[in-house]
C-alpha positions in Angstrom: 22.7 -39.2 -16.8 22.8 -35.8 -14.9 25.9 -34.8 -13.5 25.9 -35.1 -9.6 28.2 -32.6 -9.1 26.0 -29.8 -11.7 23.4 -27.5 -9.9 19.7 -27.9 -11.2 18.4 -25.1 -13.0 16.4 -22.8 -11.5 12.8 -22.9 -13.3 11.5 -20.2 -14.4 8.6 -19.5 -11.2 11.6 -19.8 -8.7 12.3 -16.7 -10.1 11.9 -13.9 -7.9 8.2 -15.3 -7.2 6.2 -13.2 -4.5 5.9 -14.8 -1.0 2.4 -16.6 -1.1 -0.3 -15.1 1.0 -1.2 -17.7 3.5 -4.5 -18.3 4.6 -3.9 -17.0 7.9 -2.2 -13.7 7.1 -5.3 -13.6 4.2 -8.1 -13.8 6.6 -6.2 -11.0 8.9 -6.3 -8.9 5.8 -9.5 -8.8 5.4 -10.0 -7.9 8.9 -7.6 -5.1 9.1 -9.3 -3.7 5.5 -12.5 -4.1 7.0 -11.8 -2.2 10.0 -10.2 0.0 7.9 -13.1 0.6 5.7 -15.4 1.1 8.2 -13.0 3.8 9.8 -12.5 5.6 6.7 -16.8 5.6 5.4 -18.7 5.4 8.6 -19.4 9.4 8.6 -21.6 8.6 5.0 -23.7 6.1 6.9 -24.4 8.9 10.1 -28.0 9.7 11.1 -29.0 13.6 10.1 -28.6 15.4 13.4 -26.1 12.8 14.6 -23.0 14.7 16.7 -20.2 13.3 14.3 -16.8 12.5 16.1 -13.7 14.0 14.1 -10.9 11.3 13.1 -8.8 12.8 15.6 -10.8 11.2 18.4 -11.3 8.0 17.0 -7.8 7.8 15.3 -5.9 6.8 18.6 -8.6 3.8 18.3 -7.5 2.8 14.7 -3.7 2.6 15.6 -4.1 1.1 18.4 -5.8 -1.9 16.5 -3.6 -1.4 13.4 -0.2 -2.1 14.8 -0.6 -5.3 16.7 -3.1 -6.6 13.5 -0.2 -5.4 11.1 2.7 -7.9 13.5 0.1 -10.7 13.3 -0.3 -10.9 9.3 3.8 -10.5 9.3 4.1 -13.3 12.0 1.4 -15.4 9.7 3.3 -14.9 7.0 6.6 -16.2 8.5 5.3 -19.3 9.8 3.0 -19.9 6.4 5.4 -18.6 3.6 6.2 -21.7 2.0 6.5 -22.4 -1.9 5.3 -25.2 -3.9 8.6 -26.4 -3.3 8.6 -26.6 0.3 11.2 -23.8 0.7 11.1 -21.9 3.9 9.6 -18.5 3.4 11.2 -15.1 4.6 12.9 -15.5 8.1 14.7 -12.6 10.1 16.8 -11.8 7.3 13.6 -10.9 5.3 12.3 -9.5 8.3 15.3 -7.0 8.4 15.1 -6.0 4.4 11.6 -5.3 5.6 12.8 -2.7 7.4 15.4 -1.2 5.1 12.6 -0.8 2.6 10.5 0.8 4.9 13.4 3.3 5.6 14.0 4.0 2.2 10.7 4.3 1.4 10.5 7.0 4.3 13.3 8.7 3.0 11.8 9.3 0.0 8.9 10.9 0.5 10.4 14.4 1.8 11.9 14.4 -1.8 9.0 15.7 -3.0 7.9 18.0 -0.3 4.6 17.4 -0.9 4.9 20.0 -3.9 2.4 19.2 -6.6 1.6 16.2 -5.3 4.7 14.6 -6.3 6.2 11.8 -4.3 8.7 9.4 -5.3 8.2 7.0 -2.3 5.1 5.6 -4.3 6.7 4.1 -7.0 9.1 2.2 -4.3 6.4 0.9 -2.9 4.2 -0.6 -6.1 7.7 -2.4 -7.3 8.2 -3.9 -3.7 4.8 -5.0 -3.1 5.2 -6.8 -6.5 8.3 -8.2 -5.3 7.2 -9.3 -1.8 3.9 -10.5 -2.6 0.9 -8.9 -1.0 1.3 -9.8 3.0 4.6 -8.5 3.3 3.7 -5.6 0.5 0.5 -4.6 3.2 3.1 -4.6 6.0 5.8 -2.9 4.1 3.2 0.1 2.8 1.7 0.9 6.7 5.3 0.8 8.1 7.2 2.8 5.6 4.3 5.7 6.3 4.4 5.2 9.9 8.2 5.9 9.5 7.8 9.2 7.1 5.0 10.0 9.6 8.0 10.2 12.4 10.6 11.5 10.1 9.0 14.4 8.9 6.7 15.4 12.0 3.6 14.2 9.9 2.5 12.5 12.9 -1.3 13.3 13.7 -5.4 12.1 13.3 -4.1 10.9 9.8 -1.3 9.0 9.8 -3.4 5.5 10.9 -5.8 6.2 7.9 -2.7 6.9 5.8 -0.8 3.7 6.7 -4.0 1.9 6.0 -4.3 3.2 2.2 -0.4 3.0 2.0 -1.0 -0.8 2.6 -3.9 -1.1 0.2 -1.5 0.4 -2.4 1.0 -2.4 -1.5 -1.4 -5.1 -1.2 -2.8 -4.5 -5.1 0.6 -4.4 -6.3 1.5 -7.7 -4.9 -2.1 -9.2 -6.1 -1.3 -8.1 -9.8 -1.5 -11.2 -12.2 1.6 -12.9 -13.8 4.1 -12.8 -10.7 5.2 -15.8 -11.7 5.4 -15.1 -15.4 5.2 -11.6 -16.7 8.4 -10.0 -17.0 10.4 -7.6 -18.6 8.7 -4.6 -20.6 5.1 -5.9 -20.2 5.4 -6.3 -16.8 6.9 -3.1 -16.0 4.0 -1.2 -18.6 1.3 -3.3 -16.0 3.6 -1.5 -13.1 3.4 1.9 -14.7 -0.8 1.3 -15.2 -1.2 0.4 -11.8 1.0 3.0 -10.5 -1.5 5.4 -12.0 -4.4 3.7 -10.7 -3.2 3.6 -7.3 -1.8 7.0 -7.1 -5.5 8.5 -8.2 -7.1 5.9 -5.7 -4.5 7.0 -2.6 -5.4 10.7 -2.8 -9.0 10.1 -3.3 -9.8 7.6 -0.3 -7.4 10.1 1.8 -10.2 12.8 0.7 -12.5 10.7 2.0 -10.4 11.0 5.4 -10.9 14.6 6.0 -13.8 15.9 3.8 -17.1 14.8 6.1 -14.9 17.7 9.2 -14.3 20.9 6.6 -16.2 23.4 6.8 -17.1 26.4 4.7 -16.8 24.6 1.4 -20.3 25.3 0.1 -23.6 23.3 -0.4 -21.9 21.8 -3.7 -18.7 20.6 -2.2 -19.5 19.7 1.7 -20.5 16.9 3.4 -24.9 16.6 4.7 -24.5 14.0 7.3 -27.4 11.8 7.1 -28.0 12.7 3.0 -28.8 9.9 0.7 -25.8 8.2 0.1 -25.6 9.1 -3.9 -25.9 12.7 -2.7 -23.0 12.7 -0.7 -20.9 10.5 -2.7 -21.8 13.6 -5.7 -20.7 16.4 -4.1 -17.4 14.0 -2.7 -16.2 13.4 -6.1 -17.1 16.9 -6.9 -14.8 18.0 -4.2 -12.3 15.5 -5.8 -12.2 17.0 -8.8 -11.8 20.7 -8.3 -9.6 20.3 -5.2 -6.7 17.5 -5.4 -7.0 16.1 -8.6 -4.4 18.0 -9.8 -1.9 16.6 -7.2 -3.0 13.5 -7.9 -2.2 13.2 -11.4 1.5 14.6 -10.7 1.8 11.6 -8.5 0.4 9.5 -10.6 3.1 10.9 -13.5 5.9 11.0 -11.3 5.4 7.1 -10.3 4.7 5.9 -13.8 7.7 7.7 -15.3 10.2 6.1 -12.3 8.7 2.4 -13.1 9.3 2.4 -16.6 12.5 4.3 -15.9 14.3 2.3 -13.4 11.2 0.2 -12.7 13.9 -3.1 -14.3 16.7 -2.8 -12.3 15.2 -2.4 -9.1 12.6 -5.0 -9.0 15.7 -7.3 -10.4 17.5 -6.2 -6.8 14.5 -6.7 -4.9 13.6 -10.3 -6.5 17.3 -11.2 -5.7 17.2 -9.3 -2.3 14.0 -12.1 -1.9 15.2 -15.1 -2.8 18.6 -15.3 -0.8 16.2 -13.8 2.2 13.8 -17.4 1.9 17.2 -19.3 0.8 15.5 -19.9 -2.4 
């Protein structure tokens, strides 16, 4: 017979599992990444001759839907976020480590300075985003930009795009198979890839931001609005490769060393931080 008075083990998925999307938070996702999607590649689909807006006219638009969208996935979350065990999901105490992350992660970024593309807020964000799952992880990635944005004075036409990619960056860490499973070395080597992957894909879609409004860059490198779509999509990953490429592969260094390096004991700290958040 079990002794009454002995705890039950934990099993092993109580472990430091992600919060579970729900299917509310889930279909907001998709509506924010769709907006967001359509903000960031509408200039490709412009007629030739069409008198193209700059982002800084329709970026006041963008964060004006952003920010209420973002409260709605994190108020889905809080009244969906339940386990298979019927344990509440993150309450105001999550809420709050929500927000020390997204200090911290806004504290990091100056580190770098920008210089050679190397920011150590990136590898913050891929560990909590695995941590939190990928609701909070979306929520976590726009606010801890929108915070840098404000602490460093970065605040302008592409801070709204930039919270959106920081999100995406979140979101795919937090969709990453074996959550429940996948520990230790393995897990922090599928970290580091991702890392990578995300760092390349961050400064690329942030390319994608600016490109179609510079001018002088030469018929090779600039955007022809209403040019076949391969044709523009040529000379944009042309202007990838000779301009931030570079940066991007420090960045993508820099956040694949840190998760390998102290990738363990921090995602340890943050799957604790979770579980006595959701009383788990």
């Amino acid at each position: 017979m079990t002794d009454p008075l002995t705890p039950p083990a934990l099993t092993p998925p109580a472990l430091g599992r992600p919060v579970p999307l729900g299917r509310r938070a889930a279909l907001l996702l998709v509506l924010v990444s769709a907006i967001g999607v359509a903000a960031f590649g509408w200039p490709l689909l412009a007629a030739r001759g069409s008198d193209l807006v700059g982002h800084s006219a329709d970026a006041p638009w963008l964060f004006a839907l952003l920010m209420p969208l973002l409260l709605a996935v994190a108020v889905a979350q809080l009244a969906a976020g339940r386990d298979a065990t019927g344990a509440p999901g993150l309450d105001a105490k999550a809420v709050a480590m929500l927000g020390v992350l997204a200090a911290a992660g806004a504290a990091l970024r100056p580190l770098g300075g920008g210089t050679a593309g190397l920011e150590p807020m990136f590898f913050l964000m891929v560990l909590a985003g695995r941590a939190l799952g990928p609701g909070f992880g979306f929520v976590l990635g726009a606010l801890a930009m929108f915070a840098s944005g404000l602490l460093t004075g970065g605040v302008g036409p592409w801070l709204p795009f930039q919270m959106l990619t920081m999100g995406w960056v979140c979101l795919g860490a937090g969709l990453l198979p074996g959550a429940a499973r996948l520990r230790g070395r393995a897990e922090l080597l599928l970290l580091a890839a991702y890392g990578i992957a995300a760092s390349v894909g961050y400064g690329t879609v942030m390319n994608l931001q600016g490109w179609p409004y510079i001018s002088g860059l030469g018929l090779s490198l600039s955007f022809v609005p209403g040019d076949p779509l391969p044709a523009n999509l040529t000379r944009f990953a042309v202007y990838c490769l000779t301009t931030s490429l570079g940066w991007d592969l420090s960045r993508a260094a820099l956040t694949a060393v840190l998760c390998l390096s102290v990738g363990g004991p921090l995602l340890r700290t943050l799957r604790r931080a979770t579980r006595r958040a959701a009383f788990r």
